[in-house]
C-alpha positions as CSV (number, residue, x, y, z in Angstrom):
1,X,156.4,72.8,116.0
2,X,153.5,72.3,113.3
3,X,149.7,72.9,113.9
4,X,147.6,70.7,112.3
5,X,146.3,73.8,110.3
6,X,149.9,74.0,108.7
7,X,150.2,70.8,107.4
8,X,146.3,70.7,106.1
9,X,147.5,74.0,104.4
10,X,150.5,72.6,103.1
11,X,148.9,69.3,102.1
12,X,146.6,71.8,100.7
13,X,148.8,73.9,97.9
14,X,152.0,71.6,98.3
15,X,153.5,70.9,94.9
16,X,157.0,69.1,96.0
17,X,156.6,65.4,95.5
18,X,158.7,64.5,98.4
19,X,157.1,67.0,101.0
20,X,153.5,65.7,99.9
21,X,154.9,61.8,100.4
22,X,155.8,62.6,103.7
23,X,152.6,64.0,105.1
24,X,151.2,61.0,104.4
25,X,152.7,60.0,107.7
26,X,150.4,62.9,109.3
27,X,148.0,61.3,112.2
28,X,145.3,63.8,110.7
29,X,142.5,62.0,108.5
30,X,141.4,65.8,107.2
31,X,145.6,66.2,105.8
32,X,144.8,62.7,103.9
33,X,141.8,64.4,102.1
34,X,144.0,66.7,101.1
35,X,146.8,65.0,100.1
36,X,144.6,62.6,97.6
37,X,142.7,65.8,96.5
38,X,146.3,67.3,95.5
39,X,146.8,66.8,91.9
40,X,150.4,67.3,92.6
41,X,150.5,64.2,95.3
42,X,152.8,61.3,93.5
43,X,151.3,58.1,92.8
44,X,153.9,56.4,95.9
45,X,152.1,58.5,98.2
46,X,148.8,57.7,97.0
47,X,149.4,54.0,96.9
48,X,150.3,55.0,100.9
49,X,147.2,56.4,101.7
50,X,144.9,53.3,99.9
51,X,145.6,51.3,103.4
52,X,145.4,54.8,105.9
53,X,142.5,54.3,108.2
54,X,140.5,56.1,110.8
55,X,136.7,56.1,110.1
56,X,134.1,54.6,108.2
57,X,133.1,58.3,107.1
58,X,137.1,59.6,106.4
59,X,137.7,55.8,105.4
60,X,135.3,55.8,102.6
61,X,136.0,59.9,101.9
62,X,139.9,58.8,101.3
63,X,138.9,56.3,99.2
64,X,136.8,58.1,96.6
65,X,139.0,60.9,96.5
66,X,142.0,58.3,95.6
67,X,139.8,56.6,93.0
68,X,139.1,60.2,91.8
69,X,143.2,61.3,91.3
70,X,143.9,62.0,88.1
71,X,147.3,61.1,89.0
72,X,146.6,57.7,90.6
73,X,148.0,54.9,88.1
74,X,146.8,51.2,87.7
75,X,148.7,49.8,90.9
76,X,146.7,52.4,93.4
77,X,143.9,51.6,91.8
78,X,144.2,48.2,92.6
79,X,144.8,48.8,95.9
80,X,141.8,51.2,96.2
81,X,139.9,48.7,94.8
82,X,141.3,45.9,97.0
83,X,140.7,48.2,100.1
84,X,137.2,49.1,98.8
85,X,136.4,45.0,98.9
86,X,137.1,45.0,102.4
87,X,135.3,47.3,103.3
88,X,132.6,46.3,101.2
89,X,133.0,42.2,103.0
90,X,132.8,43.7,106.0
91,X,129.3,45.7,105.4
92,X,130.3,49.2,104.8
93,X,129.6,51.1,102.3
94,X,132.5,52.8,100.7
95,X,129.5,53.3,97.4
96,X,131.2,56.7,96.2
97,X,134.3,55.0,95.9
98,X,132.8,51.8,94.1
99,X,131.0,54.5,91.0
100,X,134.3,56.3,91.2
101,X,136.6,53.2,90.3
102,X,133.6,52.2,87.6
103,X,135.0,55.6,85.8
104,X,138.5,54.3,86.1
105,X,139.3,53.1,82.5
106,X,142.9,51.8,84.0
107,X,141.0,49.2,85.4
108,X,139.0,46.2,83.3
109,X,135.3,46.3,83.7
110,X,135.5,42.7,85.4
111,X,137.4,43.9,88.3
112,X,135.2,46.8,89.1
113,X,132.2,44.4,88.1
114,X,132.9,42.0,91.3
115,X,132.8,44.7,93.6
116,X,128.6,44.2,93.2
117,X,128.8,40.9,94.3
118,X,129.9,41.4,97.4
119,X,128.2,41.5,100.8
120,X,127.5,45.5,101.5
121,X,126.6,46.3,97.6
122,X,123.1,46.8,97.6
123,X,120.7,46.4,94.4
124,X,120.5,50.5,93.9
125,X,125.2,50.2,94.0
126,X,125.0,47.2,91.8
127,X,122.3,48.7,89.3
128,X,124.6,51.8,89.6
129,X,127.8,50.1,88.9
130,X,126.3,48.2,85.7
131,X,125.0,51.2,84.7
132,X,128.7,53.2,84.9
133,X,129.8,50.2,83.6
134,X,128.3,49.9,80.4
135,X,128.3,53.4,79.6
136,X,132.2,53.0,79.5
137,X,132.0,50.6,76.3
């Protein structure tokens, strides 16, 4: 029997694509973080974890460490940016995740751009956002 320690550890300093992917199955929120703060996690697990929810806190947490991955290709960022909506719709405020994505160069500015529009963006995210935006031109 795991602890929960092992498979943060593992999560942790894992390097086997396969063994990573399946963690993502893990109940524990704190083996997610580490999973998408992994650079060795593969882009199928990352997509995974994009619609892995607990929290507002871990939820928001996951999702700028995902839109952080070096590793994470166009489709998760889609998806982090589709989960980041949402959660921006429903009147959280995923707002690391939003600045993260705006560094994203897989991603047109136009996509990121909407994100401001929408219901939880404040005036400080959206004057962020044009900001990290325009610097990326």
């Amino acid at each position: 029997m795991h602890s929960p320690a092992d498979y943060l550890e593992l999560a942790r300093a894992g390097n086997d694509g396969a063994v990573l992917h399946r963690l993502v199955r893990c109940p524990y929120p704190f083996v997610w973080h580490a999973l998408a703060a992994n650079v060795h996690t593969p882009p199928v697990a990352l997509l995974e974890l994009s619609a892995a929810r607990d929290s507002a806190w871990n939820d928001n947490m996951l999702l700028r460490l995902l839109a952080e991955h070096p590793g994470a290709d166009r489709i998760v960022l889609l998806a982090v940016l589709d989960a980041v909506a949402t959660k921006l719709a429903e009147g959280e405020r995923p707002y690391a995740a939003v600045l993260a994505l705006a560094e994203r160069r897989e991603l047109e500015v136009e996509e990121v751009r909407r994100l401001g529009a929408l219901r939880g963006a404040s005036a400080r995210l959206r004057s962020r956002l044009d900001q990290n935006l325009g610097s990326r031109a």
